[in-house]
Backbone as CSV, one residue per row, in Angstrom:
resi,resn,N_x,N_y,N_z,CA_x,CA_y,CA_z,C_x,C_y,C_z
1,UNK,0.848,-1.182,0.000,0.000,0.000,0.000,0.883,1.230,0.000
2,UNK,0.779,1.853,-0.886,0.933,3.669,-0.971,1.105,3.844,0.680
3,UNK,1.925,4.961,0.615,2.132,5.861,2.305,1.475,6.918,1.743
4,UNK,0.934,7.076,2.717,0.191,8.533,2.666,-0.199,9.439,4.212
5,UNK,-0.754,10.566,4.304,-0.599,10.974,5.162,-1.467,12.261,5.964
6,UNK,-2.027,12.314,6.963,-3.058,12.560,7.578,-3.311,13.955,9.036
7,UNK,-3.713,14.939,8.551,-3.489,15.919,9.476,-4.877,16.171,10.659
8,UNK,-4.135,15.513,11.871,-5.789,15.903,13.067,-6.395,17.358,12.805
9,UNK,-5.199,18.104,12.816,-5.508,19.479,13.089,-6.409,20.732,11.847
10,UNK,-6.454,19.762,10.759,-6.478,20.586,9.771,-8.107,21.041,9.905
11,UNK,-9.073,20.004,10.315,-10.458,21.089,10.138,-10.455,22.190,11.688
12,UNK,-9.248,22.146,12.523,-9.232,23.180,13.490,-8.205,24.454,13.049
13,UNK,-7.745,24.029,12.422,-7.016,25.405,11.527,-7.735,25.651,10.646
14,UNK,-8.790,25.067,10.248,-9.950,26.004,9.166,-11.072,26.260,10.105
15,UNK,-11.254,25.962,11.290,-12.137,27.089,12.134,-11.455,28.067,12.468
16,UNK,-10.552,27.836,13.024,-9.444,29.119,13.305,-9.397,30.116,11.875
17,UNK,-9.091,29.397,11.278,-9.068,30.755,10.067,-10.938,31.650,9.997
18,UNK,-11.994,30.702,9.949,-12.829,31.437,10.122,-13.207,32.280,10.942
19,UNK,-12.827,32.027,12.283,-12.852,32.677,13.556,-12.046,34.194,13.298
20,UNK,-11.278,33.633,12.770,-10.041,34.928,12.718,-10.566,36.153,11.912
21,UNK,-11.362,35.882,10.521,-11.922,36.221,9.390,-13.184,37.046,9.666
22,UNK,-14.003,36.601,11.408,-14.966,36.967,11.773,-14.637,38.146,12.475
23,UNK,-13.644,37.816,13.607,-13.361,39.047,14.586,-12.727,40.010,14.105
24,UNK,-11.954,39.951,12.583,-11.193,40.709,11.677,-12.136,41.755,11.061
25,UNK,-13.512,41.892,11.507,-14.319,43.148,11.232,-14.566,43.899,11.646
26,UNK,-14.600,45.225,10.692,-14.456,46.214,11.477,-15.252,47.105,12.502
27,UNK,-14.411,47.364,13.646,-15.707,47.941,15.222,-16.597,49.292,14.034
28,UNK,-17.973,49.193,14.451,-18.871,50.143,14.216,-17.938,51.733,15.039
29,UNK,-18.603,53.064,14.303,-18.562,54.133,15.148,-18.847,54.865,14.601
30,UNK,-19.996,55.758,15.663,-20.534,56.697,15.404,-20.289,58.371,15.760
31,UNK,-20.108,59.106,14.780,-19.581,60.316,14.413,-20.432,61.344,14.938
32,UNK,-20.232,62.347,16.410,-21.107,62.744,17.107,-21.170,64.809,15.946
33,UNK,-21.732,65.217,15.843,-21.870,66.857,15.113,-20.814,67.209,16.010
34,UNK,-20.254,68.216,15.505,-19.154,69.159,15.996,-19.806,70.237,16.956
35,UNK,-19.530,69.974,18.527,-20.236,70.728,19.292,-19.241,71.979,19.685
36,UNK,-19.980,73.158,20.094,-19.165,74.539,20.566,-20.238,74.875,21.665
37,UNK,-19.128,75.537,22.283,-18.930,76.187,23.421,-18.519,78.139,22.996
38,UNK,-19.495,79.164,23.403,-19.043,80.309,23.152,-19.896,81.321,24.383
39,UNK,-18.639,82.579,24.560,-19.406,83.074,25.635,-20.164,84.452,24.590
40,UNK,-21.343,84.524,25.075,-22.015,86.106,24.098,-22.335,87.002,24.940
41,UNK,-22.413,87.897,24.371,-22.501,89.731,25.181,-23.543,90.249,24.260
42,UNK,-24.352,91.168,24.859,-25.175,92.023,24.438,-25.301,92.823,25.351
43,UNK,-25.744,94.020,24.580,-26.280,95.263,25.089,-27.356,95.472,25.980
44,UNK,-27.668,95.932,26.780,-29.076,96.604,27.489,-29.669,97.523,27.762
45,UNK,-30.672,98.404,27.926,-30.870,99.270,27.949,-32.461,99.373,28.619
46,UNK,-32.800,99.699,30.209,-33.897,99.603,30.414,-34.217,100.996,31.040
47,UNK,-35.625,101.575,30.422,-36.331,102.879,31.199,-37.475,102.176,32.030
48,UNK,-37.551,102.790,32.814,-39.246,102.568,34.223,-39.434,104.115,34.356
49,UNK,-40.301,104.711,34.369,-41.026,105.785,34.630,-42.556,105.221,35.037
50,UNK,-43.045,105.973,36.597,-43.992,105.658,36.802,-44.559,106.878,37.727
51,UNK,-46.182,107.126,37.535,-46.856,108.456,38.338,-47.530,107.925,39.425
52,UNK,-48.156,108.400,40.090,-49.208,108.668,41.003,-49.878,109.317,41.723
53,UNK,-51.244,109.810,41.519,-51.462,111.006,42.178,-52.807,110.668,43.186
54,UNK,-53.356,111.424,44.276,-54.366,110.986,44.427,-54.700,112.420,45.164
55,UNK,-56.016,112.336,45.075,-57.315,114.141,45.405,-58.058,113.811,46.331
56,UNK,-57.924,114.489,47.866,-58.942,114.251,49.062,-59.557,115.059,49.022
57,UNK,-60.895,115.845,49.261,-61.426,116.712,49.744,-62.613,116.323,50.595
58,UNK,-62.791,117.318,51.797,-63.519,117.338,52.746,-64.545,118.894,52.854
59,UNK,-65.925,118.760,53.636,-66.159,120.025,53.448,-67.112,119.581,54.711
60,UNK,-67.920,120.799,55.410,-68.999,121.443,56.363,-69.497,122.818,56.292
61,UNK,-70.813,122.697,56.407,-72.017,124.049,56.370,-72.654,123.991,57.140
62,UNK,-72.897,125.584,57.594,-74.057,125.386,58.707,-74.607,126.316,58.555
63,UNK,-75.632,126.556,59.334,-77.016,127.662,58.650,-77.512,128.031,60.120
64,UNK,-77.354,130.099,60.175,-77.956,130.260,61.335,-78.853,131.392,60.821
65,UNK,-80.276,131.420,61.756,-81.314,132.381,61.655,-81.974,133.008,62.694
66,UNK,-81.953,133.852,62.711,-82.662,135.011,63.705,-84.035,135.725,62.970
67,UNK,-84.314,136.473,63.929,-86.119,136.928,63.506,-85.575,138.110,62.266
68,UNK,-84.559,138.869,62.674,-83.799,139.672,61.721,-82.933,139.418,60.283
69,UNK,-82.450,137.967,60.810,-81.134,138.081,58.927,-81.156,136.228,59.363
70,UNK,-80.248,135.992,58.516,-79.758,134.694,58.478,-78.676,134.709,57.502
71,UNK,-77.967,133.425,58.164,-76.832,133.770,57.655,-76.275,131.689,57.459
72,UNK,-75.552,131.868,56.213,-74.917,130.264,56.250,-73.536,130.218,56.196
73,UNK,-72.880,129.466,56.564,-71.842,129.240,56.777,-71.174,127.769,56.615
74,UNK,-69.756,128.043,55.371,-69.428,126.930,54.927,-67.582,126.279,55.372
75,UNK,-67.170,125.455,55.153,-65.849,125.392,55.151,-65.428,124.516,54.894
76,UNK,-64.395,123.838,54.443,-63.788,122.921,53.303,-61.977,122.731,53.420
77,UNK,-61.932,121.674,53.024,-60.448,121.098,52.969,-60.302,120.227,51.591
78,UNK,-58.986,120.481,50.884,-58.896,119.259,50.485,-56.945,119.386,50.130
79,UNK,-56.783,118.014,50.092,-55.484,117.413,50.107,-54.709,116.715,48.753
80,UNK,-54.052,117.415,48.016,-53.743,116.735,47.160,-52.204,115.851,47.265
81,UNK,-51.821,114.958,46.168,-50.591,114.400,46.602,-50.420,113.455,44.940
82,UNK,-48.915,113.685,44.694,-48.468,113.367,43.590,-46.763,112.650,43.880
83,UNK,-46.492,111.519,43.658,-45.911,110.554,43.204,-45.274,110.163,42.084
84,UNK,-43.656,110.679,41.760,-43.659,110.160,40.360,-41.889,109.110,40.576
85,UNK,-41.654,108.681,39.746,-40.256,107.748,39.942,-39.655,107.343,38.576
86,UNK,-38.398,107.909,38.222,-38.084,107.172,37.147,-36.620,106.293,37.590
87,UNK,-36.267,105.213,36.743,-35.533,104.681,36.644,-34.948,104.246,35.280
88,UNK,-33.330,104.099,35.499,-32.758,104.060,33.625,-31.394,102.808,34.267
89,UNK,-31.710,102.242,33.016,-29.899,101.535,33.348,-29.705,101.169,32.083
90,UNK,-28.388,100.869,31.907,-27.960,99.862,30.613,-26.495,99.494,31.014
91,UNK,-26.304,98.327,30.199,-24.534,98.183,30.185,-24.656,97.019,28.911
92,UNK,-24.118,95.556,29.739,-24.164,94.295,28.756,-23.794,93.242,29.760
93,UNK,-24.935,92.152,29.559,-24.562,90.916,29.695,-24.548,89.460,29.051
94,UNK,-23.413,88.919,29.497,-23.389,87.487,29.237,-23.342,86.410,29.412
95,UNK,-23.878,85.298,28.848,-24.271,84.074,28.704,-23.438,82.684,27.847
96,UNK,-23.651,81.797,28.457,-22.563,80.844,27.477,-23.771,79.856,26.431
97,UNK,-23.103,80.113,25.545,-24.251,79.395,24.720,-23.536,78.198,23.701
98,UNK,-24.557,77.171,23.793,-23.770,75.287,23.835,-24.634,75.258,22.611
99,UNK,-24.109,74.439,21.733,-25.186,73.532,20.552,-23.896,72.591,19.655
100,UNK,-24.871,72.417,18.203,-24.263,71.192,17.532,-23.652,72.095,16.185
101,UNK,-22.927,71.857,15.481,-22.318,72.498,14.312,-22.696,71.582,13.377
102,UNK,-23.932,71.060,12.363,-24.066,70.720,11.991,-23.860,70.583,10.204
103,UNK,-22.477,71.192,10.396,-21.440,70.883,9.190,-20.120,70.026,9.634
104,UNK,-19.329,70.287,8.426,-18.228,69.568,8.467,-17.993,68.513,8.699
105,UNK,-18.930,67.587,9.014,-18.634,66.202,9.657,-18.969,65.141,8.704
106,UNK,-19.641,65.870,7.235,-19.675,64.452,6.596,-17.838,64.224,5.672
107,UNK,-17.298,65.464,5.559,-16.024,65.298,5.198,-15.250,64.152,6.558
108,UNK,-15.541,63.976,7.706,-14.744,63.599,8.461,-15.414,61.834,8.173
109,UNK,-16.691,61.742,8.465,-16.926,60.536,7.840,-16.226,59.984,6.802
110,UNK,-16.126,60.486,5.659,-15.815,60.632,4.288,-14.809,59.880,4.585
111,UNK,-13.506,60.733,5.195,-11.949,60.711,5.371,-12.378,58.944,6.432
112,UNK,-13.201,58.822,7.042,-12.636,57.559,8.037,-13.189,56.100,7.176
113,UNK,-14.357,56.789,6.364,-14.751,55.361,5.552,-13.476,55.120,4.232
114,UNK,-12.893,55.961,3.954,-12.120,55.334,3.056,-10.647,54.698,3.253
115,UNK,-10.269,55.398,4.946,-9.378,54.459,5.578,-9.433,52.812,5.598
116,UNK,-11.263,52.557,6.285,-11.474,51.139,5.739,-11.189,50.626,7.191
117,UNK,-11.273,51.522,8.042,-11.087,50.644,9.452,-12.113,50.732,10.227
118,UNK,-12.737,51.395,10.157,-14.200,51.205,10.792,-15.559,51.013,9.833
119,UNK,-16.676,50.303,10.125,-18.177,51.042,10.196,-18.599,52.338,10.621
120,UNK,-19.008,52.919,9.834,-20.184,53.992,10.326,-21.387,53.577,11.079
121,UNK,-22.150,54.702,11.985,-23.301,53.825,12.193,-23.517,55.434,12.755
122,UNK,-25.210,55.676,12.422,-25.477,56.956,12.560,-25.999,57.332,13.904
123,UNK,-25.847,57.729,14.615,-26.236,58.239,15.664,-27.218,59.737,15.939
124,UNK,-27.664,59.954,16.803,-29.373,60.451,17.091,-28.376,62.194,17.607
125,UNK,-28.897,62.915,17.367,-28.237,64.335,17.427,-28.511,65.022,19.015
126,UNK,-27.900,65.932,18.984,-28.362,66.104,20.785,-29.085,67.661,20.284
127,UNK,-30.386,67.383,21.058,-31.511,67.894,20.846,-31.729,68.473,22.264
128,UNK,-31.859,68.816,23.398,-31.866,69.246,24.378,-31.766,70.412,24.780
129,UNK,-32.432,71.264,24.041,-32.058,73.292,24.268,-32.088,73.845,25.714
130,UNK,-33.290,72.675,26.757,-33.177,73.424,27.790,-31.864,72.827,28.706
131,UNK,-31.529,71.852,28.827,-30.326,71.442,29.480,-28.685,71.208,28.613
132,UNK,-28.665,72.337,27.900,-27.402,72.178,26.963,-26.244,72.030,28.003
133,UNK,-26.250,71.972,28.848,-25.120,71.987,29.605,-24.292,70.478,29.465
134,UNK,-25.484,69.645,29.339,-25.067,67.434,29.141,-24.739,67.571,27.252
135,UNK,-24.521,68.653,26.961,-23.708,68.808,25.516,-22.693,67.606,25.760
136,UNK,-21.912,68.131,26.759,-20.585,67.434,26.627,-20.294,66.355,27.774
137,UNK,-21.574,65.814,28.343,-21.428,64.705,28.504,-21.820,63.294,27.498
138,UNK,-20.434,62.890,27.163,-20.672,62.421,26.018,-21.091,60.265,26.722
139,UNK,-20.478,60.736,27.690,-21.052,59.305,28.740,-22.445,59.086,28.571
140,UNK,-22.841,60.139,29.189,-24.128,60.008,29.713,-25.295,59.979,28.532
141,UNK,-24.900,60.593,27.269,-25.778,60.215,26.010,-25.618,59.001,25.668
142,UNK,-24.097,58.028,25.968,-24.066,57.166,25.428,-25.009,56.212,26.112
143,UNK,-25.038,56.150,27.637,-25.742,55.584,28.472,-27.430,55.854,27.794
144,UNK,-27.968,56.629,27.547,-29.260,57.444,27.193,-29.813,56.319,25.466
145,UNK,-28.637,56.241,25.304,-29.216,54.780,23.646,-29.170,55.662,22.757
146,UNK,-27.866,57.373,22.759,-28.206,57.815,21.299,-27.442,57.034,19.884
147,UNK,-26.539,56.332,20.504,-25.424,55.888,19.501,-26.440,53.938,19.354
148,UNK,-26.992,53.582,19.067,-27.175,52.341,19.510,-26.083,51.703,18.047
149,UNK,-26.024,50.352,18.649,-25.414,49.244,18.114,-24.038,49.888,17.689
150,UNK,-23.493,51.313,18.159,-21.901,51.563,17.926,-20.818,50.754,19.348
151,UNK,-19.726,50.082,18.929,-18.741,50.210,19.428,-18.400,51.402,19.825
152,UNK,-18.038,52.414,19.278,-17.164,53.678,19.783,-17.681,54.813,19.277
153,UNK,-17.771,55.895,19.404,-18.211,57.365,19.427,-17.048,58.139,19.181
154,UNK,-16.884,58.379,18.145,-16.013,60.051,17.759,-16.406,61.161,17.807
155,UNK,-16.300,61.203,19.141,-16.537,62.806,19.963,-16.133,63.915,19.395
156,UNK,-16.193,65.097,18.939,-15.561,66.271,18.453,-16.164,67.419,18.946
157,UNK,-15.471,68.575,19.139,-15.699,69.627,20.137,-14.811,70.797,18.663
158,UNK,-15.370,72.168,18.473,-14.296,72.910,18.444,-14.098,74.077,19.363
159,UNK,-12.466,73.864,18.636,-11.544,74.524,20.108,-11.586,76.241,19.421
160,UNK,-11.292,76.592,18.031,-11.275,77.828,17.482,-11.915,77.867,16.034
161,UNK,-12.448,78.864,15.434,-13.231,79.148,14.361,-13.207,80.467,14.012
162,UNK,-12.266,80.616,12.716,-12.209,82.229,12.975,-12.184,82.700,11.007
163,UNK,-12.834,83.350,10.634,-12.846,83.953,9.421,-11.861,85.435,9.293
164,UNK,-10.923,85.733,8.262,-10.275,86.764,8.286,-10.511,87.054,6.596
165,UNK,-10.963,88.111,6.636,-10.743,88.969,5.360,-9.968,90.043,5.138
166,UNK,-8.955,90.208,4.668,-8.245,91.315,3.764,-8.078,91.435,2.308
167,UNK,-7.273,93.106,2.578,-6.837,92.969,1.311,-5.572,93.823,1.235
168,UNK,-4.839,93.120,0.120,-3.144,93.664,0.164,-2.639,93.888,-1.055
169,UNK,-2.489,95.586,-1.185,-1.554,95.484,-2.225,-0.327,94.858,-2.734
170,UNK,-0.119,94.380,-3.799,0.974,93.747,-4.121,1.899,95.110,-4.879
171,UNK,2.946,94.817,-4.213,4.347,96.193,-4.486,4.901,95.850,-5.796
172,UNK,4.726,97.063,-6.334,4.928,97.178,-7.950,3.866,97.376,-9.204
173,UNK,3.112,96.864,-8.326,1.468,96.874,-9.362,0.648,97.889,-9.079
174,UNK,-0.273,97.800,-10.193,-1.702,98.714,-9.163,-3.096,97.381,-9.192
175,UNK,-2.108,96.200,-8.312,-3.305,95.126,-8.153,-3.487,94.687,-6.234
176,UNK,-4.308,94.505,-6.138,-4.635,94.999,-4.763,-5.054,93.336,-4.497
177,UNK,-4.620,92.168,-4.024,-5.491,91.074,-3.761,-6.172,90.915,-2.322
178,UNK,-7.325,90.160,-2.574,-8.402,89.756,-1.612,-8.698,88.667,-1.301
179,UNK,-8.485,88.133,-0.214,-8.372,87.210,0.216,-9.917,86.955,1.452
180,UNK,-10.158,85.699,1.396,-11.295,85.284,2.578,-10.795,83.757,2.828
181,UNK,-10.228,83.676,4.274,-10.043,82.474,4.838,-10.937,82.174,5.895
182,UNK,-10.667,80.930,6.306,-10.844,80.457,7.539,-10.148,78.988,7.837
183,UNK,-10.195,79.239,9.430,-9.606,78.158,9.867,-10.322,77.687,10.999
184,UNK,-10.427,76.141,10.968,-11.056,75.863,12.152,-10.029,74.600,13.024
185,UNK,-10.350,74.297,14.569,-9.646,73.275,15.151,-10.148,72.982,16.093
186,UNK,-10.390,71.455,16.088,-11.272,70.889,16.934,-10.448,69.789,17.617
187,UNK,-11.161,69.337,18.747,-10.350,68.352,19.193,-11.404,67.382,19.418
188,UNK,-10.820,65.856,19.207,-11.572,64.697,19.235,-11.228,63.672,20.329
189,UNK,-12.473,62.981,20.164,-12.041,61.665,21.530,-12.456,60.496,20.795
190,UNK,-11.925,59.335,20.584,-13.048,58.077,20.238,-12.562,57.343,21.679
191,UNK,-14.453,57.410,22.052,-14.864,56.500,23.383,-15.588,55.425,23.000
192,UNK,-15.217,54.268,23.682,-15.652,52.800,23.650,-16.794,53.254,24.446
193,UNK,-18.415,52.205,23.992,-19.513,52.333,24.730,-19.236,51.324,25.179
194,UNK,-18.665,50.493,25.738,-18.579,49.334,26.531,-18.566,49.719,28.194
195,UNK,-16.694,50.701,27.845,-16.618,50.557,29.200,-16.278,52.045,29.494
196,UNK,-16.359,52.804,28.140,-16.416,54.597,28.215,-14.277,54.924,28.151
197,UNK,-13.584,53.729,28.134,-12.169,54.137,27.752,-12.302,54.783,26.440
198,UNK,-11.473,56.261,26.490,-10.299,56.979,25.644,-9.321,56.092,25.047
199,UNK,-9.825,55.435,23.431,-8.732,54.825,22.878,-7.902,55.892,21.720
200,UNK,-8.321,57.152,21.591,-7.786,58.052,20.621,-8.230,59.445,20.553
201,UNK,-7.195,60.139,20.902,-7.562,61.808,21.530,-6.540,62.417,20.888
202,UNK,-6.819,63.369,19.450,-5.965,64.438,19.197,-6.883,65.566,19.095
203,UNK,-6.030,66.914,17.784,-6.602,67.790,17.635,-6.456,67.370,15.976
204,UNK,-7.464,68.451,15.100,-7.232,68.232,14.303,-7.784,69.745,13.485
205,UNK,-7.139,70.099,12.174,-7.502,71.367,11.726,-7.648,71.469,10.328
206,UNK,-8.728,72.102,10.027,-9.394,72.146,8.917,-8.940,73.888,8.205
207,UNK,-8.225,74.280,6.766,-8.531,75.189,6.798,-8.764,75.371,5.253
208,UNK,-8.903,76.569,4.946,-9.138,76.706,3.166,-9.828,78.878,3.062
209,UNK,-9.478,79.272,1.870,-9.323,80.573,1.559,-9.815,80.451,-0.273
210,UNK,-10.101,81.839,-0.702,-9.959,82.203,-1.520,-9.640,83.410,-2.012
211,UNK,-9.148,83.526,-2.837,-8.643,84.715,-3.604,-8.632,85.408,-4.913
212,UNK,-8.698,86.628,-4.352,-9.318,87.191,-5.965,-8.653,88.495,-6.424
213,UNK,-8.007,88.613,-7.528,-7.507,90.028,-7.996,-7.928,90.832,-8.476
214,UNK,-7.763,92.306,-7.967,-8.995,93.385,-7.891,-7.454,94.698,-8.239
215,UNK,-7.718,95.717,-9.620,-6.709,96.569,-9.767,-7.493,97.784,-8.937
216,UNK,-6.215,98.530,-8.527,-6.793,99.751,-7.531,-7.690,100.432,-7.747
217,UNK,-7.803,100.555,-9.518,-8.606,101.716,-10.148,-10.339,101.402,-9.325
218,UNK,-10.363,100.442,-8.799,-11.677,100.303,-8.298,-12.343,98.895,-8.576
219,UNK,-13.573,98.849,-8.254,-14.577,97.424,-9.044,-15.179,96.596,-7.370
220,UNK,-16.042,95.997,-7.596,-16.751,95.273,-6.632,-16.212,93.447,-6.639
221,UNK,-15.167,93.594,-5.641,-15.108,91.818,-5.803,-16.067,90.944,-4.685
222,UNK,-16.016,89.819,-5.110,-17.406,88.893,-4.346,-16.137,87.588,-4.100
223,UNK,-15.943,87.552,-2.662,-15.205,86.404,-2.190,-16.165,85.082,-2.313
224,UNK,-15.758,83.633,-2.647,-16.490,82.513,-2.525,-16.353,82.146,-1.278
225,UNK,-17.549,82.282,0.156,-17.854,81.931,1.249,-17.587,79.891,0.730
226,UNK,-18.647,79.803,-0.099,-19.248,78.097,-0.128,-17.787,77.521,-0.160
227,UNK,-16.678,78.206,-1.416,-15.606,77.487,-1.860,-14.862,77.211,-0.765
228,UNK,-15.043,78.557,0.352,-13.732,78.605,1.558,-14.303,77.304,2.644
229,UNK,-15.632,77.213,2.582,-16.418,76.148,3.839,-16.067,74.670,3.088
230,UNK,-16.098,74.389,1.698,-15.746,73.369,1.436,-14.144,73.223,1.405
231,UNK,-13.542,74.078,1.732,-11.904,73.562,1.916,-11.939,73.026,3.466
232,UNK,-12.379,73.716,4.103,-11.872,73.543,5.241,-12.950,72.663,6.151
233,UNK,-14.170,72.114,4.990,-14.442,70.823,5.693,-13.829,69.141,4.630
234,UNK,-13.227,69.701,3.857,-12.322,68.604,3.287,-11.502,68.183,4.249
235,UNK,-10.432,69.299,4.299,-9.326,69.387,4.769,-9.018,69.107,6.179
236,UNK,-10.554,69.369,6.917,-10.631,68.495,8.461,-10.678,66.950,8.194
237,UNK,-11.733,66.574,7.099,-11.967,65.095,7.144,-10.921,64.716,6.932
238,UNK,-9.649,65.069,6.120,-8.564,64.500,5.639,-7.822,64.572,6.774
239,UNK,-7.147,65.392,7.746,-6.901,65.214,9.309,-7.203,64.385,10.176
240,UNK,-8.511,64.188,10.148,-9.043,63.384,11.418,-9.082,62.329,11.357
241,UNK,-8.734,61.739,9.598,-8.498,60.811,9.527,-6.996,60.210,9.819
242,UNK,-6.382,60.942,9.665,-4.857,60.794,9.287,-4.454,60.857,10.975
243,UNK,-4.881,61.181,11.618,-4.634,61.028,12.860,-5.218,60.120,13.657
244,UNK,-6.347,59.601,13.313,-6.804,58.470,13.654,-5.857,56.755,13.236
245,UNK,-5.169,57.201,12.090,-4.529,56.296,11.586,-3.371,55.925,12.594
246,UNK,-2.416,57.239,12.457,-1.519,57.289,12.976,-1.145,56.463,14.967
247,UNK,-2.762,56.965,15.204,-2.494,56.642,16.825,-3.229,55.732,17.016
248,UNK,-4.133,54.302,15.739,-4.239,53.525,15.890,-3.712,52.195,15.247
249,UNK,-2.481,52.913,14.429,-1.699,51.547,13.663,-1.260,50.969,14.129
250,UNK,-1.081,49.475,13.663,-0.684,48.345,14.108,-1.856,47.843,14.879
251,UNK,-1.660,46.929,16.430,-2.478,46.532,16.631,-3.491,47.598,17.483
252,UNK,-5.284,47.289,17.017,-5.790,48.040,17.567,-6.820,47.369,18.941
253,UNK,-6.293,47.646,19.626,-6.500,46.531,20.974,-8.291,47.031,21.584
254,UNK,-8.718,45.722,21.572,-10.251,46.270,22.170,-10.606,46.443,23.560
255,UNK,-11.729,46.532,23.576,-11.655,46.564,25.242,-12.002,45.307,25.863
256,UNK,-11.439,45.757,27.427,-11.691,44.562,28.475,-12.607,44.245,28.321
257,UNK,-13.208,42.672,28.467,-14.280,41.934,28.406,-14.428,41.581,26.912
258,UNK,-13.933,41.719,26.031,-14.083,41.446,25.067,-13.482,41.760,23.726
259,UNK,-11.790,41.508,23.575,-10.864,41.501,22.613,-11.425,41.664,21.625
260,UNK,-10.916,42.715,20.874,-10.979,43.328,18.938,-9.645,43.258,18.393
261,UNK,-8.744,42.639,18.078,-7.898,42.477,16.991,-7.938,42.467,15.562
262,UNK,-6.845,43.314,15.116,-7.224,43.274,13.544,-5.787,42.439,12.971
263,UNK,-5.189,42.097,13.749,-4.005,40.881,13.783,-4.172,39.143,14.471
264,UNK,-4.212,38.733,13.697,-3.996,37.844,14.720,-3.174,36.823,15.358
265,UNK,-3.572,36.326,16.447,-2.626,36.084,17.747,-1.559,34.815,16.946
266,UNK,-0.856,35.231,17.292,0.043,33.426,16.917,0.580,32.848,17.854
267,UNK,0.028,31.552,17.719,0.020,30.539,18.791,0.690,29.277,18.517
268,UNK,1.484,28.666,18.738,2.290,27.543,18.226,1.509,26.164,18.686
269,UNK,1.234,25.641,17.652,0.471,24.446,17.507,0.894,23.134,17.220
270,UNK,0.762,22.484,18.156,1.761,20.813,18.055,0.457,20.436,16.257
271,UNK,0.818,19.833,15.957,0.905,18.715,14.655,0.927,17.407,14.819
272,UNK,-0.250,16.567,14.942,0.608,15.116,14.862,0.080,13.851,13.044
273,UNK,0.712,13.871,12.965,0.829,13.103,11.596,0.844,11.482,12.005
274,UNK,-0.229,10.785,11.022,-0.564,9.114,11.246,0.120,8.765,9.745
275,UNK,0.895,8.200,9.677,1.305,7.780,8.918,0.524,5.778,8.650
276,UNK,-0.228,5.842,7.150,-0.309,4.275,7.132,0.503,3.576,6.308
277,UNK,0.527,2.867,6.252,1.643,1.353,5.433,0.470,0.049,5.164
């Protein structure tokens, strides 16, 4: 008889490979709106003016007669009284006012689905005008079921947002350029809903401008607002991704209670071979 030859292990190294093939997918996460924080001032200005008056009067008559004359007799009081008050103030006060930035974030999606390391999964917006203050408890929404069926939450906050317009002659010409930028920078968290661990916390910055040449002699230029908002929500998604990369390459370790590897483990495995005759 032919030798030939026989492996125990081989339909457990083809569960293992399936096993491996299964947990090798990628954790869900859901991408929270870009929330701010800003303090505002306004003006005030209050008048009160108010009157009051009030009119007493009192009176008595009396009447006397004799066989000769007669005579009457009267007499009277009265009391008046007036009340008036004004009041003025003004200055300015302020208030901190919380909400959602409901741009820029499909560029940041954008930038993380084509990395290819996560799921998306959409999550429920924070809606809460009278208690904006649980804005930035990002725990306690998770606890609340806004993210359901996500692994992890990419938190984002911005830190600055600022538009600058000028314009500058260029030396030698009579051309004057105009410029409209902006820049924005936010900082992010991705939190596990498991157990609420910080597996990835940077900053990240979005910016973009346009420009337009205008000669001194005069003329009306029109900066592109839309063109400058779509740079600088590209140019975040392309960041937030790139930093997400960076501080989760190699292995990306899951949380306690329940291992996420996108490597897997190697384990040295005895072999035993039956040889027949």
């Amino acid at each position: 008889m032919n030798a030939s030859w026989f492996t125990r292990t081989g339909l457990g190294a083809l569960c293992a490979t399936l096993s491996l093939a299964a947990s090798a997918a990628p954790p869900k996460v859901a991408v929270t709106d870009l929330a701010y924080e800003e303090r505002v001032s306004e003006y005030f200005r209050v008048v009160s003016a108010s009157e009051k008056s009030a009119l007493r009067a009192s009176g008595r008559e009396s009447e006397h007669e004799t066989d000769f004359s007669s005579s009457r007799r009267s007499s009277g009081s009265i009391n008046a009284k007036s009340e008036s008050s004004y009041y003025s103030a003004e200055g300015t006060y302020s208030y901190i006012d919380r909400g959602e930035l409901r741009k820029f974030t499909a560029d940041v999606k954008g930038g993380i689905l084509k990395s290819g390391r996560f799921q998306l999964i959409q999550g429920r917006p924070f809606t809460d005008a009278k208690n904006n203050e649980k804005l930035y408890d990002i725990i306690g929404r998770i606890k609340k079921g806004m993210y359901p069926g996500a692994d992890y939450v990419l938190f984002g906050a911005i830190n600055s947002i600022e538009f600058r317009q000028e314009a500058n002659p260029i030396d030698h010409t009579n051309t004057v350029s105009h410029t409209l930028s902006l820049e924005l920078v936010g900082e992010f968290s991705l939190i596990s809903t498991r157990n609420y661990t910080v597996k990835s916390s940077f900053s990240a910055m979005g910016a973009g401008q346009d420009v337009k040449l205008l000669t001194s002699q005069g003329g009306r230029v029109v900066l592109n607002r839309g063109k400058v908002v779509s740079e600088v929500s590209r140019s975040l998604g392309e960041d937030v991704a790139k930093q997400l990369e960076e501080q989760l390459s190699g292995n990306f370790g899951g949380d306690e209670g329940g291992e996420r590897t996108s490597r897997p483990r190697e384990e040295s495995q005895r072999e035993e071979v039956i040889i027949f005759k």
